[in-house]
C-alpha positions in Angstrom: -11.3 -0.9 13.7 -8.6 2.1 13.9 -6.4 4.2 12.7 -3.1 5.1 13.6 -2.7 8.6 11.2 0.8 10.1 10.9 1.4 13.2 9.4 3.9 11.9 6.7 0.6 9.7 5.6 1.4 6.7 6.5 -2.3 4.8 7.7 -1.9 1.9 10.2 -4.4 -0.2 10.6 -5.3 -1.8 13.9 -7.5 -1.7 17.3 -7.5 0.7 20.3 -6.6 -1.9 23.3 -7.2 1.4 26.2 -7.8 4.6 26.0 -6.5 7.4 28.5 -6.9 10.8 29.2 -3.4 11.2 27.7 -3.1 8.2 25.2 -4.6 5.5 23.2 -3.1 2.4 23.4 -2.9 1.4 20.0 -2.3 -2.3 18.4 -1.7 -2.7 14.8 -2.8 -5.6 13.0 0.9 -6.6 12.2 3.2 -5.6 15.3 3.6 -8.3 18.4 3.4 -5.0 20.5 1.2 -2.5 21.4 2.5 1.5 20.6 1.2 4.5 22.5 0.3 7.2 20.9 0.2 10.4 22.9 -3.1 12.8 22.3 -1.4 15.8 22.6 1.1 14.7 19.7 1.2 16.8 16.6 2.3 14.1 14.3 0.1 10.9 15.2 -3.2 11.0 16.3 -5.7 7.7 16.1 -9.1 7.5 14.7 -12.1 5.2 15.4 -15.5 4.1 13.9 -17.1 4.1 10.4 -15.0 7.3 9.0 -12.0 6.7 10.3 -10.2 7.0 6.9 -11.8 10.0 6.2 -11.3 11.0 9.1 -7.5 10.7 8.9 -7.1 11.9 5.2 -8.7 15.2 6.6 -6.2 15.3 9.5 -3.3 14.9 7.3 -4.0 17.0 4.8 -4.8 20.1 7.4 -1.6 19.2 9.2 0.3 19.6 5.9 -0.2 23.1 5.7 
């Protein structure tokens, strides 16, 4: 399990398919296709294991300010 975090909150659920130096290759439960999701992007970032939620309500709520 994953998350794809954006900063406006959305939480995308999904899988990591790959995983880059750069990117994760993200696939969310309900898209036919695969995004990427660049590391060094300040807006989206992808979580993964048991506190991924956590994880990503943290992120957000330090990128909002």
């Amino acid at each position: 399990m994953a998350i794809h975090a954006k900063t406006s909150g959305l939480l995308i659920g999904g899988r990591v398919i790959d995983e880059t130096e750069h990117n994760w290759i993200f696939q969310a439960i309900d898209n036919k296709r695969p995004t990427v999701v660049s590391k060094s992007d300040t807006k989206n970032k992808v979580f993964t294991g048991d506190n991924a939620v956590d994880e990503a309500m943290a992120w957000i709520e330090s990128a909002r300010k």
